[in-house]
Backbone as CSV, one residue per row, in Angstrom:
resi,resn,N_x,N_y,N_z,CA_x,CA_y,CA_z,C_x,C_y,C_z
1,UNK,33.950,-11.506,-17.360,32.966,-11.248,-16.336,31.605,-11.681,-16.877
2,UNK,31.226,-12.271,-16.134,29.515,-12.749,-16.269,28.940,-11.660,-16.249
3,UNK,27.277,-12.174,-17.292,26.315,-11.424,-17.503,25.684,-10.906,-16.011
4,UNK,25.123,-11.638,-15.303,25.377,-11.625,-13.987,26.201,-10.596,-12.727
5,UNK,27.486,-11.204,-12.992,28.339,-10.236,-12.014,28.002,-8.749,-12.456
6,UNK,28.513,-8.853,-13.902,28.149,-7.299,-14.530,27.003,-6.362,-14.104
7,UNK,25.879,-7.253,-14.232,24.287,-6.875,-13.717,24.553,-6.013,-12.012
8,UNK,25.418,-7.084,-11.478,25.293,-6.732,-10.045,26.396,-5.467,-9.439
9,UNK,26.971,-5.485,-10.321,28.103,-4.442,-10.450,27.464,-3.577,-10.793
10,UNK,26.870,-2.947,-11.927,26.163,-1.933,-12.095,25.145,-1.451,-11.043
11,UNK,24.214,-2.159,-10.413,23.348,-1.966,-9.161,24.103,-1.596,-8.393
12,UNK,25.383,-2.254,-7.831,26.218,-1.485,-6.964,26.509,-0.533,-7.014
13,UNK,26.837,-0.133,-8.610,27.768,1.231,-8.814,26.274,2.409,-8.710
14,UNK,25.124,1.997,-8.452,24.055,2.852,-9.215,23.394,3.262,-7.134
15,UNK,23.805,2.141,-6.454,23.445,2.593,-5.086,24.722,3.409,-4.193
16,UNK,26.105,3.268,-4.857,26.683,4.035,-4.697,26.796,5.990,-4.637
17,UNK,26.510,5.968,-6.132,25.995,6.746,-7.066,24.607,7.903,-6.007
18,UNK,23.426,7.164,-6.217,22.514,7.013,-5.153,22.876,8.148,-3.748
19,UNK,23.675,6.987,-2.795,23.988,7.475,-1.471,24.645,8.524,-1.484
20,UNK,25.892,8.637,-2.843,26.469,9.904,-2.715,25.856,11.476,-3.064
21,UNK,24.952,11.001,-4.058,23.332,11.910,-4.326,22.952,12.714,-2.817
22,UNK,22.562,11.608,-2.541,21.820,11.640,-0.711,23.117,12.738,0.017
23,UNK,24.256,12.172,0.443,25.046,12.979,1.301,25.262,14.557,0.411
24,UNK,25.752,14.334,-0.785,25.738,16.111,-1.138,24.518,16.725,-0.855
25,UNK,22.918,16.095,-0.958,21.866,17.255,-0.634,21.946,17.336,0.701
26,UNK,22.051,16.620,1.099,22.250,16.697,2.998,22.884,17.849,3.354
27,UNK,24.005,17.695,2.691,25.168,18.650,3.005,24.650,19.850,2.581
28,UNK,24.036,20.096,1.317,23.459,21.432,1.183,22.818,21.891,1.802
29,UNK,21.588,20.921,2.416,21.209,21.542,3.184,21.266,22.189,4.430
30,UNK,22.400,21.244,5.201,22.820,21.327,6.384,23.244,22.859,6.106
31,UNK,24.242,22.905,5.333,24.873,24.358,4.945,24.462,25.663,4.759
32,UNK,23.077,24.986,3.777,21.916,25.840,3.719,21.369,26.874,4.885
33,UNK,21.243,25.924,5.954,20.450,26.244,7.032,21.751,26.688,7.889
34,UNK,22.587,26.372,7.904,23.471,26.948,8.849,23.739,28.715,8.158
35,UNK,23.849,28.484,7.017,24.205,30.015,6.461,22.978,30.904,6.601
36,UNK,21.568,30.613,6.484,20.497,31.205,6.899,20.239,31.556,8.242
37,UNK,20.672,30.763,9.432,20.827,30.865,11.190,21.974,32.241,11.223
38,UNK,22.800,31.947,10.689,23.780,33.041,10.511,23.258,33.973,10.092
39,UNK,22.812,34.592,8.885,22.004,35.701,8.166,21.186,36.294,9.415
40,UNK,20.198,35.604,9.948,19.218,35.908,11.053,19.619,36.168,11.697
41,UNK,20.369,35.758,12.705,20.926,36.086,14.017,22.123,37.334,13.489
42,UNK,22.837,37.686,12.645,23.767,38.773,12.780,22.311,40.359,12.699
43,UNK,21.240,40.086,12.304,20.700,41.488,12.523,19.979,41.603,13.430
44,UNK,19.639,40.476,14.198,19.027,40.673,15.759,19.679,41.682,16.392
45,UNK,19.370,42.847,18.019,19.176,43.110,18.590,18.458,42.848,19.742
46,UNK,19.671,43.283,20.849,19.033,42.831,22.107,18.076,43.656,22.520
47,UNK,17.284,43.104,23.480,15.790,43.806,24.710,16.236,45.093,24.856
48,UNK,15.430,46.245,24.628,15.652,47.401,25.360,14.386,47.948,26.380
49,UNK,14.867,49.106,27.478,14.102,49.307,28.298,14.427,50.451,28.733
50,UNK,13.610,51.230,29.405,13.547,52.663,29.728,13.571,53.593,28.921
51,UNK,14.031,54.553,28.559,13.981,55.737,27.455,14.529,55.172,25.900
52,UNK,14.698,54.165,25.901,15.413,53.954,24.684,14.186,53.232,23.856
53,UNK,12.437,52.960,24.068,11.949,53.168,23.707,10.399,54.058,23.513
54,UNK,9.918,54.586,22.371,8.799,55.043,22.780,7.182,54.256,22.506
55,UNK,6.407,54.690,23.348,5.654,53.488,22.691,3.962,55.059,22.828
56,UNK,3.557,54.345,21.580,1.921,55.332,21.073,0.956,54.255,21.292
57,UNK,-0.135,55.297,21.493,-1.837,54.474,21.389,-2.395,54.890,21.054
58,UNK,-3.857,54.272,20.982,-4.542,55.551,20.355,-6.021,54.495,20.052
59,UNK,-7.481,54.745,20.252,-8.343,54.406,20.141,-9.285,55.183,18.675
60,UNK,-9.239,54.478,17.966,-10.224,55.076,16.434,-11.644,55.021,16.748
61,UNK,-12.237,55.843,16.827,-14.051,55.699,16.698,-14.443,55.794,15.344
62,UNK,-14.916,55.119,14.446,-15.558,55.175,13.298,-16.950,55.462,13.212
63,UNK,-17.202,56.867,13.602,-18.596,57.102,13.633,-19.614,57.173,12.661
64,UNK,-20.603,56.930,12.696,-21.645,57.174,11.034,-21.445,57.965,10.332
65,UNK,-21.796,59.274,11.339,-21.849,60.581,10.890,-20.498,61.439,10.030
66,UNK,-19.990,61.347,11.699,-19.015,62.677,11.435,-17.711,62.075,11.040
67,UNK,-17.648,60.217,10.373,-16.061,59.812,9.918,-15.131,59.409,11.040
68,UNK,-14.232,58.728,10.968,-13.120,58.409,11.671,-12.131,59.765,12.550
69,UNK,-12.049,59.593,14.351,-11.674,60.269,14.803,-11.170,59.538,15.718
70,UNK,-9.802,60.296,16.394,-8.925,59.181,17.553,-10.265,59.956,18.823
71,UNK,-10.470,58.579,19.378,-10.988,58.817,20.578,-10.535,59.291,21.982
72,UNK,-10.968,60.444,22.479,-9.965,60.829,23.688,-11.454,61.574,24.327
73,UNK,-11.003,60.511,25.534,-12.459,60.963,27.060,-12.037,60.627,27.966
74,UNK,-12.203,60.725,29.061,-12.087,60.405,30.432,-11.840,57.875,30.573
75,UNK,-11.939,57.746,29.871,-11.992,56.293,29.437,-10.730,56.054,28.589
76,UNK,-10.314,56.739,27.309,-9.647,56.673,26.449,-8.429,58.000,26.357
77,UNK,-7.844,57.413,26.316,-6.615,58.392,26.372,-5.187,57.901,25.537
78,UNK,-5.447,58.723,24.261,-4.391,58.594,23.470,-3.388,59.332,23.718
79,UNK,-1.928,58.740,23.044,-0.572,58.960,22.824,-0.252,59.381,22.075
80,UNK,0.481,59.937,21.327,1.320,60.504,20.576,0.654,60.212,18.907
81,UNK,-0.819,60.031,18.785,-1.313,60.178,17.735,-1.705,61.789,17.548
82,UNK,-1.634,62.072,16.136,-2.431,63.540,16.250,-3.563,63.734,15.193
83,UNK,-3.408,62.876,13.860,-4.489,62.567,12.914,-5.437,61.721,12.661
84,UNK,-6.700,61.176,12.124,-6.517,60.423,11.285,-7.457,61.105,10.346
85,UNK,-7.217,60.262,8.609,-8.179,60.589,7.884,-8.273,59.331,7.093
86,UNK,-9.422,59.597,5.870,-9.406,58.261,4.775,-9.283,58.911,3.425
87,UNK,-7.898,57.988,3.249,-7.324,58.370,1.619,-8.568,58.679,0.516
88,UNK,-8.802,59.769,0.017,-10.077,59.687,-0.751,-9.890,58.731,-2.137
89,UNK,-8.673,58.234,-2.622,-8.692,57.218,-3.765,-8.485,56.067,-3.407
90,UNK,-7.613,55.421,-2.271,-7.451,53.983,-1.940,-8.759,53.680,-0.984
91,UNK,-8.723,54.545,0.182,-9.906,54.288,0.825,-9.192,53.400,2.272
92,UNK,-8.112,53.135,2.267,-7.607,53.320,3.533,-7.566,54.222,4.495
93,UNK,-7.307,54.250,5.724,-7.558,55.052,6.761,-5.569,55.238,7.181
94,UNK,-5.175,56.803,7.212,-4.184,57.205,7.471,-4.135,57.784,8.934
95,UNK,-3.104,57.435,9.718,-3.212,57.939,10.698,-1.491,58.741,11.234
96,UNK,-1.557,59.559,11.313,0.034,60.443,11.807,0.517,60.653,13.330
97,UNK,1.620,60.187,13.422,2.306,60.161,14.744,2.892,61.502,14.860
98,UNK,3.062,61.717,16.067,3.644,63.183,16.140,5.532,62.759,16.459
99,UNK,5.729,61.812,15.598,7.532,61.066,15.762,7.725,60.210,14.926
100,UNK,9.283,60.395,14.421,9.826,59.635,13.152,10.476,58.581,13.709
101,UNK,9.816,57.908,14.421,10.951,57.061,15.202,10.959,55.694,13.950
102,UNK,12.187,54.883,14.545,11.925,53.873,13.490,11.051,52.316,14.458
103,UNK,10.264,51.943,13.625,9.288,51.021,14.382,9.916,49.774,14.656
104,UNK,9.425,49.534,15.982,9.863,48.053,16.141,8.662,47.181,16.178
105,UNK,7.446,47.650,16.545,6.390,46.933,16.624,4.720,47.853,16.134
106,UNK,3.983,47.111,15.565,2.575,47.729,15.570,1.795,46.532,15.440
107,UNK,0.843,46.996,16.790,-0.456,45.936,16.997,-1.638,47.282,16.244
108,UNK,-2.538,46.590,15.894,-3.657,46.766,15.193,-4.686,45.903,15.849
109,UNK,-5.629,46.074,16.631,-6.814,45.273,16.828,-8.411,45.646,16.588
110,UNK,-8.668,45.015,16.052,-10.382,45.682,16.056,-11.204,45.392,17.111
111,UNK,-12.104,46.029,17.830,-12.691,45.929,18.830,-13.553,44.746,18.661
112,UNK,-14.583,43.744,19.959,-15.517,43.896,19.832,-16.539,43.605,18.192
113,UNK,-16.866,45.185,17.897,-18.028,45.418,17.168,-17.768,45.207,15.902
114,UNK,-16.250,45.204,15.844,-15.757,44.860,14.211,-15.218,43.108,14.048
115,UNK,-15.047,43.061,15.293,-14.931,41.181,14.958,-16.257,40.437,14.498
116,UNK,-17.110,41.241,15.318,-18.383,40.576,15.290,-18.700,40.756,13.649
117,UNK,-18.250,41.386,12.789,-18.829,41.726,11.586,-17.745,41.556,11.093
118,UNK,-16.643,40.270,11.191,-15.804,40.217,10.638,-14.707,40.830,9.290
119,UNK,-14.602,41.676,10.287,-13.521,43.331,10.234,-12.045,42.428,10.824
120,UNK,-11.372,42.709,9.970,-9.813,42.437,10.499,-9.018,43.683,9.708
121,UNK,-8.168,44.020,10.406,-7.107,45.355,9.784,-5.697,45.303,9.814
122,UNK,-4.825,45.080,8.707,-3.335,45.354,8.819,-2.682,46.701,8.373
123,UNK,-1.438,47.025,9.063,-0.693,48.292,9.492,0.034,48.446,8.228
124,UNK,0.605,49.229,7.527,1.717,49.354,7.004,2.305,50.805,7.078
125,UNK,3.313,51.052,6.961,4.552,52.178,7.620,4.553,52.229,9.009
126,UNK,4.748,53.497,9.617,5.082,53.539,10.995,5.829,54.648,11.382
127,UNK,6.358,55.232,10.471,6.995,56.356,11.188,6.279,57.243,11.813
128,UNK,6.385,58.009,11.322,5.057,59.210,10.961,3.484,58.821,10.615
129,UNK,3.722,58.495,9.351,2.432,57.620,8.645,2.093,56.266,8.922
130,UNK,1.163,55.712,9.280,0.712,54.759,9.008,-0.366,54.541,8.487
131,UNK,-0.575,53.176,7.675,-1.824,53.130,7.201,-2.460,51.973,7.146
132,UNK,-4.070,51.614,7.667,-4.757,50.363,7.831,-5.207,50.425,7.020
133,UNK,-5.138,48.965,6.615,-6.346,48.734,5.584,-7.264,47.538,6.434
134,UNK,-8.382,47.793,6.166,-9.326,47.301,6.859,-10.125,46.198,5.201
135,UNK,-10.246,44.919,6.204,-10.977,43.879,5.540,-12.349,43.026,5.801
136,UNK,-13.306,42.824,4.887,-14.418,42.114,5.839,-14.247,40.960,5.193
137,UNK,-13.815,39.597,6.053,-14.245,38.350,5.126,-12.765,38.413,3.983
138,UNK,-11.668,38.642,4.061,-10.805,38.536,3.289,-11.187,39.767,1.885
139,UNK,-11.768,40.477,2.072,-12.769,41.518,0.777,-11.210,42.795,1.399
140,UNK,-10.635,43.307,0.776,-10.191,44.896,0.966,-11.730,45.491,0.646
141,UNK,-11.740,46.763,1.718,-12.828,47.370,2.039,-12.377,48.608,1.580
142,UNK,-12.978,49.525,1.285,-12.731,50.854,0.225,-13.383,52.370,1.030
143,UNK,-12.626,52.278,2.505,-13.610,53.158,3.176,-14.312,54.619,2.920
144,UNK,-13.814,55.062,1.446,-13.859,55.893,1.157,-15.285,55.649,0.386
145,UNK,-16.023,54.980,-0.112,-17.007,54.297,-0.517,-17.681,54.116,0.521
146,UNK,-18.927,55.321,0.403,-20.181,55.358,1.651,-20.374,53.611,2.021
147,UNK,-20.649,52.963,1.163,-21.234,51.361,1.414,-19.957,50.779,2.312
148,UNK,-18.750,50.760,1.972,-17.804,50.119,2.775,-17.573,50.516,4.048
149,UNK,-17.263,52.011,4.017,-17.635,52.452,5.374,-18.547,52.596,6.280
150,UNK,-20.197,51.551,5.617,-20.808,52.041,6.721,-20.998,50.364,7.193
151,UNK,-20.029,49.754,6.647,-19.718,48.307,7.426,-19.315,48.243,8.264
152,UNK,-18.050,49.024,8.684,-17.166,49.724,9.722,-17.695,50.579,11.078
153,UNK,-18.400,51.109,10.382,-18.952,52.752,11.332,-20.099,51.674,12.118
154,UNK,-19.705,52.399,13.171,-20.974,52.413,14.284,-20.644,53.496,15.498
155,UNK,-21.166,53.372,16.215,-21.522,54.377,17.613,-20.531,53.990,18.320
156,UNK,-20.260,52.104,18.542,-18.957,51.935,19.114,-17.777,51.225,18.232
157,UNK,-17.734,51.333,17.376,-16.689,50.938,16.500,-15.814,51.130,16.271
158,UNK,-14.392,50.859,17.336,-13.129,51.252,17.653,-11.947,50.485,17.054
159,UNK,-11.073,50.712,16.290,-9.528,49.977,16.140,-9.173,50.419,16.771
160,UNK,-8.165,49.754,17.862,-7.205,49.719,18.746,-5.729,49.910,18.087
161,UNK,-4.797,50.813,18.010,-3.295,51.512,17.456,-2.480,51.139,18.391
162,UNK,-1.266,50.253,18.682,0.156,50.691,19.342,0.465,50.411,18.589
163,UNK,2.155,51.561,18.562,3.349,51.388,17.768,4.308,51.470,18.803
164,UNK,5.171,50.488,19.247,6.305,51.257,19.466,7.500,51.086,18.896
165,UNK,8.120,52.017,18.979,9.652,52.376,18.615,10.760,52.982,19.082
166,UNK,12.065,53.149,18.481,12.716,53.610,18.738,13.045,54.783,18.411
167,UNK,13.630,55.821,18.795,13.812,56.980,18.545,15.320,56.676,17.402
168,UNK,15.626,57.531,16.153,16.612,57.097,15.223,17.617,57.874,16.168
């Protein structure tokens, strides 16, 4: 066999080589993703409606003075909240449901007066407890720290609470 043929034989054997490279990652991946579609879809649950869920609200006033209180007036009318306070060492704001349900959803919005002063807040737990932590500008805010909280506080300075859930 020629220097040549040899040369071209090897390139062959090396784009062979190559393509079969190509089809096994393919295949992994294909597989990949099919076994992940599977994973996902076996813990879905379908839509429910009527008593089978409950759903809470609840309006926060962060006042100067007198601290964080759920707002309830002739305007505002909360649900199934019954607390809130601020953790005196993290400096998050805790708030207690009067139900252990298990959560399917929680919106968190800041009003208004806290966008404007770029205030954003995320939820964590849900049963019973939940707890915001409130941010200005990507900063964790330390509401327990007169200065952080009086970034927050105003006269109208409301987070907006739904949770809903299911009853276990």
């Amino acid at each position: 066999m020629s220097r040549a043929e040899l040369r071209m034989k090897q390139k062959m054997k090396r784009w062979v080589q190559l393509a079969i490279a190509c089809v096994l990652l393919l295949t992994g991946v294909f597989w990949t993703q099919a076994e992940d579609d599977a994973d996902a879809n076996s813990e879905l649950l379908p839509s429910v409606t009527g008593e089978a869920l409950t759903f809470s609200g609840t309006a926060l006033r962060f006042d100067p003075k007198n601290g964080p209180y759920i707002l309830a007036n002739a305007s505002h009318y909360p649900l199934g909240f019954k607390t809130v306070t601020i953790d005196p060492n993290r400096g998050y704001v805790t708030i207690r449901r009067d139900r252990v349900d298990s959560v399917v959803s929680i919106i968190v919005d800041p009003d208004e007066t806290l966008v404007a002063r770029g205030i954003t807040i995320g939820a964590s737990g849900g049963g019973v407890v939940t707890n915001l932590f409130f941010y200005q500008n990507g900063r964790l805010l330390n509401l327990a720290d007169p200065a952080d909280y009086a970034i927050v506080a105003g006269p109208f300075s409301n987070a907006w609470i739904t949770i809903i859930s299911q009853p276990k």
